[in-house]
C-alpha positions in Angstrom: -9.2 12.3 -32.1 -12.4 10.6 -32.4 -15.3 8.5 -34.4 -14.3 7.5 -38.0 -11.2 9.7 -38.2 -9.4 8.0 -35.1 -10.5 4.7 -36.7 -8.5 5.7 -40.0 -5.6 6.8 -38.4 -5.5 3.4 -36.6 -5.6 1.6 -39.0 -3.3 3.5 -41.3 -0.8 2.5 -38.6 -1.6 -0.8 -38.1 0.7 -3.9 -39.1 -0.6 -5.4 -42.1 -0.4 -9.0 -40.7 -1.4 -9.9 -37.4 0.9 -12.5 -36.1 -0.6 -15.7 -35.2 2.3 -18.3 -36.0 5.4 -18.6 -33.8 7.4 -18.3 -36.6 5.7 -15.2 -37.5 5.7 -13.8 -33.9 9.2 -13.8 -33.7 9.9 -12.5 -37.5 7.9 -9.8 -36.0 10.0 -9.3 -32.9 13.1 -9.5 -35.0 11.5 -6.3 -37.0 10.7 -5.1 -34.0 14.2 -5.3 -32.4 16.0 -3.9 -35.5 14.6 -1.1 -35.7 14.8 -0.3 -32.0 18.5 -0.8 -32.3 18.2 1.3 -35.3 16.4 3.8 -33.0 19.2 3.8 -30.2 21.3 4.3 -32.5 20.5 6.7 -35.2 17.3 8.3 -33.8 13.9 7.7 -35.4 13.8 10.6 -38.1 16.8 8.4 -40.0 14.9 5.2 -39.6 14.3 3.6 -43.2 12.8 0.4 -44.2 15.3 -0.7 -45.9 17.3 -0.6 -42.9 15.4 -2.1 -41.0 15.0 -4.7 -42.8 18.7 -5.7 -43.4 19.3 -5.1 -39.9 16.0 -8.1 -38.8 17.8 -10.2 -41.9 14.6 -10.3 -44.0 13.5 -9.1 -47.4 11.7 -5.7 -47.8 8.9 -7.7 -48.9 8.8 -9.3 -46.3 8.9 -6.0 -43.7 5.8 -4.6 -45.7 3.7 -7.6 -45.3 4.1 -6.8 -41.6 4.6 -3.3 -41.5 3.3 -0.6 -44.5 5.1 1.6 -43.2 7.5 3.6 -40.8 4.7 4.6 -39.1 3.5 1.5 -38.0 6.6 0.2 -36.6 7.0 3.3 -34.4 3.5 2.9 -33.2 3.9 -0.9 -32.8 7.4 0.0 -30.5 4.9 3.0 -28.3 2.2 0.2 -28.0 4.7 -2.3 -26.3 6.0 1.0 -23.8 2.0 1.2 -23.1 1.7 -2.4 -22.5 4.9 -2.2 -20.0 3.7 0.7 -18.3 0.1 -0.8 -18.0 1.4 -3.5 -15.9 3.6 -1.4 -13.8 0.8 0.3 -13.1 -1.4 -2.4 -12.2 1.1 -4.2 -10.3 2.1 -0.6 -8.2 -1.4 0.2 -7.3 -2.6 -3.4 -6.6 -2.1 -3.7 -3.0 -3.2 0.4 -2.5 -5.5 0.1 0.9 -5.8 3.7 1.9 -4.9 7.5 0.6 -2.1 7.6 2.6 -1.1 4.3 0.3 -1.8 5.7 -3.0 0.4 8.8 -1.9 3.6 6.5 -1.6 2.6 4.3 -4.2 2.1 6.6 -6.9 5.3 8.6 -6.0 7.3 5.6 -6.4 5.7 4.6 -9.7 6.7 8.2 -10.7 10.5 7.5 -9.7 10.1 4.0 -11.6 8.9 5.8 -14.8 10.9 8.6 -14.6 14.2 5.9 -14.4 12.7 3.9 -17.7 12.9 7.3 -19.5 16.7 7.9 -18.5 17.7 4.5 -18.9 15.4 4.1 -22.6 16.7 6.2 -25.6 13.9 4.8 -27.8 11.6 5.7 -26.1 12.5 9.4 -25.3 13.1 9.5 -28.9 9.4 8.2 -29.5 7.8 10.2 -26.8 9.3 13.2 -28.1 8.0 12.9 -31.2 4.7 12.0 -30.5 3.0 14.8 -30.2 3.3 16.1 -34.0 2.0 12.8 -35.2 -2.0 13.0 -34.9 -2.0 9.1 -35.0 0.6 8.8 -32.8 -0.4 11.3 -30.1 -4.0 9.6 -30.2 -2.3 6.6 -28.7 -0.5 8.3 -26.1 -4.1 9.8 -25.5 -6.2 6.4 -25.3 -3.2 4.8 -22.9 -3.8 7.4 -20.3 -7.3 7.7 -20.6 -7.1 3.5 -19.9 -4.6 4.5 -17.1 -6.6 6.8 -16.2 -9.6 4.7 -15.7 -7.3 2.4 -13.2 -6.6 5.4 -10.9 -10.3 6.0 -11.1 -11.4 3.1 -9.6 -9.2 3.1 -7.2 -10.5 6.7 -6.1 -13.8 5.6 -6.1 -13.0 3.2 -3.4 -10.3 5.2 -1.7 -12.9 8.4 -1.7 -16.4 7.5 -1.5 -17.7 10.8 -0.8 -16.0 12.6 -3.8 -17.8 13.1 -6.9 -17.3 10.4 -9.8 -17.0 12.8 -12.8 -14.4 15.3 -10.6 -12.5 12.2 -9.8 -12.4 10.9 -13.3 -11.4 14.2 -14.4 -8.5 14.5 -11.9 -6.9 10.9 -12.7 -6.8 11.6 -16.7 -5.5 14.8 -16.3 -2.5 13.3 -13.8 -1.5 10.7 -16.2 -1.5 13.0 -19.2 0.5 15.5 -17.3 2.6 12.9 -16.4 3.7 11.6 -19.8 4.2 15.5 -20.3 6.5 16.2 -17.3 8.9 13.0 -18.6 9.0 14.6 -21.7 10.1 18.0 -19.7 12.3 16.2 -17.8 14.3 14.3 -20.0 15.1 17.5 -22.6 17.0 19.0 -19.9 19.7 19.1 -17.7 19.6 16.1 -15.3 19.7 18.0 -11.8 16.4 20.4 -13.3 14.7 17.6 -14.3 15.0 15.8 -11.1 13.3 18.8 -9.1 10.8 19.2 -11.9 9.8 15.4 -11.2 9.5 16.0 -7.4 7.3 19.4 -8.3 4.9 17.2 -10.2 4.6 14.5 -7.9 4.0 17.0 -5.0 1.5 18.7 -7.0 -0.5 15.4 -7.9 -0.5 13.7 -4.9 -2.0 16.8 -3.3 -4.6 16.1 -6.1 -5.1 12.7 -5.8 -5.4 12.3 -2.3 -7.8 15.1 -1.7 
């Protein structure tokens, strides 16, 4: 999704008020917390506003001058995972010196994502849905094109001689693939997924190391 329509969408999903406040920070992260408990519990298709609310102990009114709608929570709760993952990214490849580094590094980050997904029914449940939602998917997209940009650069230095568009190419593709093979993973039976895990960081290290 691009241009004027992607803007749309974002914004259709946006919260309405932009925390500044502490007091209104944490309102928000009460909101926020309800209706990941909501989540765990019930899965996101029930999620309601009026649940949500009751559960963050604030008027309805009050949820909508935060949030318009479902939508925008669930987005708000993928944004945070993005944020998380960004740094766990940045802090994994930080110290990467040579290919044979990225190799081990980037298997481990695998292992440490692929653990989040088991140990975070919220997000499976949001992952999972992700892909039907236009909006939604759009922000899976943009995170692993920014991720993607991060292993890029690291390529660049790691492989001089390689050619920038090829290697750009390569790292977006891995990321997206990745966020795909969680998905895979986690929908089915534990000892499958762990060996469809290990197939996919086999197959993108072999890719990313050259």
């Amino acid at each position: 999704m691009e241009g004027a329509e992607a803007r749309e969408q974002g914004h259709a999903l946006a919260p309405r008020r932009d925390p500044v406040q502490k007091r209104s920070r944490e309102r928000m992260q009460r909101i926020l917390d309800a209706a990941r408990a909501l989540i765990a519990a019930e899965g996101s298709d029930a999620l309601r506003m009026g649940h949500v609310a009751e559960k963050a102990g604030i008027s309805i009114g009050s949820l909508y001058q935060y949030f318009p709608e479902k939508a925008a929570i669930i987005r708000a709760l993928a944004e945070g995972y993005h944020a998380d993952s960004r740094s766990c990214i940045e802090e994994a490849l930080a110290d990467v010196s040579d290919l044979d580094g990225l190799g081990r590094a980037f298997s481990e980050l695998v292992d440490i994502y692929y653990g989040i997904f088991l140990a975070e029914p919220v997000m499976r449940d949001i992952w999972s849905g992700m892909q039907a939602d236009k909006a939604l998917a759009a922000v899976e997209l943009a995170a692993s094109r920014a991720n993607g940009e991060l292993l890029t650069s690291l390529l660049l230095r790691l492989r001089p001689e390689g050619d920038p568009e090829a290697l750009k190419a390569t790292a977006f593709l891995v990321w997206q693939l990745g966020e795909a093979t969680m998905r895979l993973a986690v929908s089915v039976g534990r000892g499958e997924g762990d060996a469809i895990v290990e197939a996919y960081k086999r197959m993108a290290v072999r890719e990313l190391v050259g």
